[in-house]
N, C-alpha and C positions, 0 to 999 in steps of 0.2 A: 693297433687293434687287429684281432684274427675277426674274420666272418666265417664259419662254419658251413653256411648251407646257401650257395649261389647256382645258380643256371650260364654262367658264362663262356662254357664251352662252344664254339661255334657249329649250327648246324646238325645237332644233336639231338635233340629235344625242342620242348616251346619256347627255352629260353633264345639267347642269341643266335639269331638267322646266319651270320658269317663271321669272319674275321676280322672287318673291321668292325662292327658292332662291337664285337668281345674287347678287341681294345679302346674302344669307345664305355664299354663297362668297366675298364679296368681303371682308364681315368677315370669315373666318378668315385670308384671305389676308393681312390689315393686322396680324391677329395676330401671325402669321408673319414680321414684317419687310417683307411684298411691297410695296411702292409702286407696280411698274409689273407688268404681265402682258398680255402677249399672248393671244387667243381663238382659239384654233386649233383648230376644230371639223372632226370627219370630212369627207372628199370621196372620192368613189371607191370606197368600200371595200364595195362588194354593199350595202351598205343605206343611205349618206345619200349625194348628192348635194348640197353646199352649195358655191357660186359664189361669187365676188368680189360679185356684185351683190347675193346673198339676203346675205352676210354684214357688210356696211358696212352698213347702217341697224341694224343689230342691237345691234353694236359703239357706234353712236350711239346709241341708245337707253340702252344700258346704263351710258354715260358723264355722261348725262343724270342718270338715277337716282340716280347713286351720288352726285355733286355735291349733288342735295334731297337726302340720306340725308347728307350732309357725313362720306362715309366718304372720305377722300384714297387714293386707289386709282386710277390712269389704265390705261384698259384697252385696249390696239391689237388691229390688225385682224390673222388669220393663218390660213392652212388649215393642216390634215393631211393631204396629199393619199395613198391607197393608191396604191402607182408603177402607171404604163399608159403605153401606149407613146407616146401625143398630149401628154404635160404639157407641151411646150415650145413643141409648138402652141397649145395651150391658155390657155399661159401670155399668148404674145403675142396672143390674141384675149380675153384680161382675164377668163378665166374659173379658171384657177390663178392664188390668190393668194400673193403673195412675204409673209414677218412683215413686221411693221409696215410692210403695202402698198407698201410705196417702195424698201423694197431688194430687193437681188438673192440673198436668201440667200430657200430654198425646203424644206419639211419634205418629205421620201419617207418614205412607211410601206411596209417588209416586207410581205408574207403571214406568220403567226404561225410556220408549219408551213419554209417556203423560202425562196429568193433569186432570183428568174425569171430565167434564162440574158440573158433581155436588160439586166438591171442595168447590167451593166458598161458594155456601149455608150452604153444613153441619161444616168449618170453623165458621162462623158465629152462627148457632146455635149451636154448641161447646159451643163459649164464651155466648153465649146467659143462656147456663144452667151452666155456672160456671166453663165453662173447659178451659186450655189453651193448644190449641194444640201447638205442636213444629215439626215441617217439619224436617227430616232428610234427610240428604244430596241430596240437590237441584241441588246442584253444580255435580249433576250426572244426572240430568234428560235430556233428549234429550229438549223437550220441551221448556224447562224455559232456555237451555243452548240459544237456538236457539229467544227465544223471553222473558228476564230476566223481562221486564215489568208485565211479569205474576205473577214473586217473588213479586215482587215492590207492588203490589194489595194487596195480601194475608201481607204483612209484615203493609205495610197503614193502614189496617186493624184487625190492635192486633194480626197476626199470629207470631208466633217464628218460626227462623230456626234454626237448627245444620249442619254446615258442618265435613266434615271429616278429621283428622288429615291428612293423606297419601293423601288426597287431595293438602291439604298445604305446604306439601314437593315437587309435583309433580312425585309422584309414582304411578297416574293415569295414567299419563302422560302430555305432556305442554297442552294441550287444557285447560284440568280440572284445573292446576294449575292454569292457566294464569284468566280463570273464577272465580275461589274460589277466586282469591286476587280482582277481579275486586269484588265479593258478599260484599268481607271486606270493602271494598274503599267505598261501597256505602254504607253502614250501612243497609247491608241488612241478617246479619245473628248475632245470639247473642250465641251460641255456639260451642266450640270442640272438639268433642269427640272422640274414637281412632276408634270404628266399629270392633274392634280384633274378628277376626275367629278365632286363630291360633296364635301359634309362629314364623312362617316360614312365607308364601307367606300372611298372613293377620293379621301382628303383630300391635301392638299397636304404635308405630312414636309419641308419644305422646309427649316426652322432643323433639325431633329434630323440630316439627312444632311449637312449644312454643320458640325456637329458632328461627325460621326462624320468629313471627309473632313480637318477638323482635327488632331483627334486624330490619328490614322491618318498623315497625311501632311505636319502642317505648314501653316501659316497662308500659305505662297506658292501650295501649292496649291487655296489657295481662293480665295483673290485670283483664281488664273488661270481660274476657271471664273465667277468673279464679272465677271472683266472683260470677258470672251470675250461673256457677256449683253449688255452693254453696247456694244465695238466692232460686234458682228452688230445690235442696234437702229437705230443709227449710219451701218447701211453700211459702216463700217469692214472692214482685213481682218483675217481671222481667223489667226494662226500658229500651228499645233499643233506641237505637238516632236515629233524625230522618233518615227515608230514603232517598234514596236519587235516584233517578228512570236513572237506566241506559240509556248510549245511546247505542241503538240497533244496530246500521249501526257500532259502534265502538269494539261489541265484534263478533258480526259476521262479521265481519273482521277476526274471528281466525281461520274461517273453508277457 
């Protein structure tokens, strides 16, 4: 199994506080099936600041580690970046990084609370100059919770989403759960990734929401999100089915 979007870098962000913690996340992750994960620590977002260049030594460090630890766990390079209006500048002056450094597929992170009226544009010139962004976890915004036709645009659109594993479970809680299966129903998100802080309060759920997306919907639908990890490592492209545009009066019903 690939996991897409973890904090397990040590010392970087709010995920992992040090180096053994990280390899303390990297067993659970092996637990879990994970063989490959990506390190996709904060950028942007009021309080860390982490570059292309503070983040590749880090990534090697911790690949080093885990090899003497002979935990089999390969760990690539990836930001989270909070959206701003320079990422495409940014990107081409090698300070946004693309997941696994070499492709062209890019994490945007919401505001918890909104959606910044500039979305839509700089989504757009993204794919415009070759990028593809990928939304992470929507299925938490206030916003899109409260008005999902906003997703429905951006996905219409060539956007990608990623929701979140502990989403899937309802370890958000039912709101989030009950949204995240409505994002799936509607073909409005193409991956899932675990978001691991931690072992404890912000662990990986990674095999139990692959459960539940089974049960639930059938073993193609897991494939499809299993492989979707795998073309976006790849470079490959990513095909989402169509979407399919909520009805609004039906999930705000959940508040």
């Amino acid at each position: 199994m690939i996991d897409i979007h973890s904090h397990i870098l040590p010392n970087i962000d709010d995920g992992a506080k040090h180096m053994e913690e990280s390899v303390a996340m990297a067993r659970a992750a092996v637990a879990e099936g994970i063989h490959t994960i990506i390190a996709t620590p904060h950028h942007k977002n009021g309080r860390y600041d982490n570059t292309k260049e503070m983040i590749l030594p880090l990534v090697d460090q911790l690949n080093t580690r885990l090899q003497q630890e002979e935990i089999p766990l390969t760990v690539l390079a990836g930001q989270e970046s909070r959206i701003y209006g320079e990422m495409i500048e940014d990107y081409e002056q090698g300070i946004v990084l693309p997941l696994n450094e070499t492709t062209r597929y890019v994490f945007v992170e919401f505001p918890s609370n909104d959606v910044p009226r500039y979305a839509k544009q700089l989504m757009f010139d993204m794919q415009v100059n070759d990028l593809k962004p990928i939304i992470v976890h929507p299925e938490r915004n206030k916003a899109i919770m409260e008005d999902p036709s906003i997703l429905y645009e951006f996905v219409r659109n060539g956007t990608l989403t990623q929701i979140t594993a502990a989403s899937v479970t309802g370890h958000f809680g039912k709101k989030i759960k009950k949204f995240t299966h409505e994002l799936i129903e509607s073909n409005l998100t193409h991956f899932i990734a675990s978001d691991a802080h931690n072992t404890s309060t912000r662990g990986f759920r990674m095999q139990e929401a692959n459960q539940v997306i089974q049960q639930t919907y059938g073993a193609s639908m897991l494939y499809y999100f299993m492989e979707n990890a795998q073309y976006m490592i790849d470079n490959a492209t990513v095909i989402g089915e169509e979407p399919i545009k909520p009805k609004k009066k039906k999930i705000l019903g959940l508040f």
